[in-house]
C-alpha positions as protocol buffer text, in pm:
chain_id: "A"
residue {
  index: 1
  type: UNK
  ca { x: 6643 y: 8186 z: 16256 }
}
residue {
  index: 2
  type: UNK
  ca { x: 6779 y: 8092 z: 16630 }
}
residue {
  index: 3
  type: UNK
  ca { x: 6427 y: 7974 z: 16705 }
}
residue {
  index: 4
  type: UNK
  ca { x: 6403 y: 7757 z: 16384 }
}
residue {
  index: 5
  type: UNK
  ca { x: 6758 y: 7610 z: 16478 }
}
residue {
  index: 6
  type: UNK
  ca { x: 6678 y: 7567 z: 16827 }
}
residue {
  index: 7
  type: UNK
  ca { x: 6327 y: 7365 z: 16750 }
}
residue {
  index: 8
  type: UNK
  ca { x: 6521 y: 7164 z: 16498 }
}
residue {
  index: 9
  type: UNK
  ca { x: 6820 y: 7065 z: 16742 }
}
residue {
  index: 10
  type: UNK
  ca { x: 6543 y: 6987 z: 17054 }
}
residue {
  index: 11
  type: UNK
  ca { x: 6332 y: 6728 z: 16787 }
}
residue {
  index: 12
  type: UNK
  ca { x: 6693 y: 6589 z: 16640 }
}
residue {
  index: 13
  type: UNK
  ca { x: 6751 y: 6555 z: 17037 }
}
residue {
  index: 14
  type: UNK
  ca { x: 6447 y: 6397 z: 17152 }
}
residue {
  index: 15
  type: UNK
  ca { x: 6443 y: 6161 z: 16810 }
}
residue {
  index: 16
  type: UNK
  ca { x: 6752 y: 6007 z: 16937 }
}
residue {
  index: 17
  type: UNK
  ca { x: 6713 y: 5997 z: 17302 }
}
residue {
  index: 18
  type: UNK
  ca { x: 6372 y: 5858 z: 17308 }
}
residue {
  index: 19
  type: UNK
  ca { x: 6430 y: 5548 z: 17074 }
}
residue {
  index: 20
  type: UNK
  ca { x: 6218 y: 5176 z: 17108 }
}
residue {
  index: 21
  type: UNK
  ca { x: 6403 y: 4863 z: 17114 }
}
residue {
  index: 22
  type: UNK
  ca { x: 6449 y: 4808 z: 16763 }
}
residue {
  index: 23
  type: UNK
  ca { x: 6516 y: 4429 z: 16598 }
}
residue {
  index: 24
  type: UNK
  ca { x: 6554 y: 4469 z: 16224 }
}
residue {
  index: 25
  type: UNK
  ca { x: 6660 y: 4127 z: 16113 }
}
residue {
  index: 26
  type: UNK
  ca { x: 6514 y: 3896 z: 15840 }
}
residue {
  index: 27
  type: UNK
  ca { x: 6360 y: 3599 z: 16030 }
}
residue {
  index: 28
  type: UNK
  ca { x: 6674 y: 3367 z: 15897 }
}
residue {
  index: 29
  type: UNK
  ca { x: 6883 y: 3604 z: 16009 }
}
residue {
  index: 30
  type: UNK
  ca { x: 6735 y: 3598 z: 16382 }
}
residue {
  index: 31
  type: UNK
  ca { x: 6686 y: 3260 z: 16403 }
}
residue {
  index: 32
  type: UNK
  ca { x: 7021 y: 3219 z: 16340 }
}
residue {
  index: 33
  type: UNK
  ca { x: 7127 y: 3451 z: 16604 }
}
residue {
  index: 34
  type: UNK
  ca { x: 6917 y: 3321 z: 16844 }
}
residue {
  index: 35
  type: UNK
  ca { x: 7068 y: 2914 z: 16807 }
}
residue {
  index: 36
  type: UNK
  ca { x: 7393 y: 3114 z: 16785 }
}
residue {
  index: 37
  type: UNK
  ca { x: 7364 y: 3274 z: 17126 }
}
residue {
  index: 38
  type: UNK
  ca { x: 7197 y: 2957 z: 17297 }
}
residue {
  index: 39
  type: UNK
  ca { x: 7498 y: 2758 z: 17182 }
}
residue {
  index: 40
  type: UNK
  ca { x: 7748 y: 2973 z: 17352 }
}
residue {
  index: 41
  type: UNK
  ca { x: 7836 y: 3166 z: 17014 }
}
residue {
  index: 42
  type: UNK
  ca { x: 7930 y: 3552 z: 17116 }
}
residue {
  index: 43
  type: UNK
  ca { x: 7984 y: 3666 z: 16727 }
}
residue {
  index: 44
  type: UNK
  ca { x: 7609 y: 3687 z: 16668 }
}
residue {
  index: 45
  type: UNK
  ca { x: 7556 y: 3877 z: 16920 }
}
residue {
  index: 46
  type: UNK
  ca { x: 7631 y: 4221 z: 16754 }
}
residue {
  index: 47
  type: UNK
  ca { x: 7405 y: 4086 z: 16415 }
}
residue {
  index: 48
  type: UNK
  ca { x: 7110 y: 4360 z: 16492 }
}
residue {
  index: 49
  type: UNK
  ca { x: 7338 y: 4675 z: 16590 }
}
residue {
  index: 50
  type: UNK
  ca { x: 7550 y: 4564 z: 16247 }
}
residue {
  index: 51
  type: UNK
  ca { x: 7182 y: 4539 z: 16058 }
}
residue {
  index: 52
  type: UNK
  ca { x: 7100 y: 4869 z: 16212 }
}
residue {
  index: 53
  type: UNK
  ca { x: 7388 y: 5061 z: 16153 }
}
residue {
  index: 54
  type: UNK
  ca { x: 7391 y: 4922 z: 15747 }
}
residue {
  index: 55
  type: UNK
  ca { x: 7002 y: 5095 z: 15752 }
}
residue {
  index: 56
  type: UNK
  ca { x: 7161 y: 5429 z: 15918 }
}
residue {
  index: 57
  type: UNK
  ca { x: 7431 y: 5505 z: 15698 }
}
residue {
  index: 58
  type: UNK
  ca { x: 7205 y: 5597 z: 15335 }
}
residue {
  index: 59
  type: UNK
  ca { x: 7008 y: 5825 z: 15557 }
}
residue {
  index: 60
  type: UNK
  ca { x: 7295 y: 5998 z: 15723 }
}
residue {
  index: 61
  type: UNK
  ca { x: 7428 y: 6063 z: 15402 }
}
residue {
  index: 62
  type: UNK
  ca { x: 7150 y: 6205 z: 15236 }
}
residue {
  index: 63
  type: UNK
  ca { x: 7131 y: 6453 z: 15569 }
}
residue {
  index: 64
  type: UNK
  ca { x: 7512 y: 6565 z: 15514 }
}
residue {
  index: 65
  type: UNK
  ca { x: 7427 y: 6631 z: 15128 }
}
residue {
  index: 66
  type: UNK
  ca { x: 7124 y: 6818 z: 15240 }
}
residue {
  index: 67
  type: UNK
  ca { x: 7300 y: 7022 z: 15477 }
}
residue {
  index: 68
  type: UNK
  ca { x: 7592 y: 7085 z: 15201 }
}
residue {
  index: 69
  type: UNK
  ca { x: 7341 y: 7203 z: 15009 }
}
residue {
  index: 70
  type: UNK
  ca { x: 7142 y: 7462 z: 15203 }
}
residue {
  index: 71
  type: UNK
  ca { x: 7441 y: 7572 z: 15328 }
}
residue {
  index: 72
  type: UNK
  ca { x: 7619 y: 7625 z: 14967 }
}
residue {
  index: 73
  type: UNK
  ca { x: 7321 y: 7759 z: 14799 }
}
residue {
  index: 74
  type: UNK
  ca { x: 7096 y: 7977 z: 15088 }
}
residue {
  index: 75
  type: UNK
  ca { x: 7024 y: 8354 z: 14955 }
}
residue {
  index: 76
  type: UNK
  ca { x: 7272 y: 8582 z: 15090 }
}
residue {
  index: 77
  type: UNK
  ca { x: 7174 y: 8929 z: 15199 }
}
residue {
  index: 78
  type: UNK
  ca { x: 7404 y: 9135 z: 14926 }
}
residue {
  index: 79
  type: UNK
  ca { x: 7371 y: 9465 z: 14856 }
}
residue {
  index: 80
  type: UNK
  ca { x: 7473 y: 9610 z: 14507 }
}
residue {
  index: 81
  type: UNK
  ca { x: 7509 y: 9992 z: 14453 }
}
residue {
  index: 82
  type: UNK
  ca { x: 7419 y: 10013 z: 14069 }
}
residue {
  index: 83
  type: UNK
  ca { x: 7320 y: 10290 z: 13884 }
}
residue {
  index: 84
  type: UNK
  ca { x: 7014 y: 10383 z: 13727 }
}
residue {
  index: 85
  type: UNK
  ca { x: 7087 y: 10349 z: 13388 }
}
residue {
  index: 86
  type: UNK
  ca { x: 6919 y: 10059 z: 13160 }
}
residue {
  index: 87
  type: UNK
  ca { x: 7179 y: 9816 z: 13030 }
}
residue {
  index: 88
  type: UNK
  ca { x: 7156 y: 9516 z: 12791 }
}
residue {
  index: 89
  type: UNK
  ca { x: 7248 y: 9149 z: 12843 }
}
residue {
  index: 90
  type: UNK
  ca { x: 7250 y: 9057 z: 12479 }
}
């Protein structure tokens, strides 16, 4: 189980550190931006990290309910000293 949590944390690790320049913007969207910035407007200038962080959030959630999840309903290791004797669940 370390092992498994270790490989899992060195991937989520190296997913995040090694990311590409990333511009996910609709081309009116950019075009925009881009007359904004060349006209001396600053406000456009966060557009794609706003854009990205709108496409982050549905997959960080679905992680946190996945993780609630496992963690809730994993097997546990229990142990139940019951005797021998056949019994009916009717």
């Amino acid at each position: 189980m370390k092992k498994k949590a270790i490989f899992i944390l060195f991937v989520l690790v190296f997913t995040f550190a090694v990311s590409p320049k990333v511009n996910a913007q609709c081309s009116m969207c950019t075009i925009n931006a881009e007359q904004g910035v060349k006209n001396g407007n600053t406000q456009t200038a966060g557009l794609n990290t706003g854009v990205l962080y709108l496409l982050s959030i549905p997959y960080l959630m679905a992680v946190i309910v996945g993780v609630v999840w496992y963690k809730k309903y994993r097997k546990k290791n229990i142990h139940l000293n019951m005797k021998k004797e056949p019994f009916n669940l009717n």
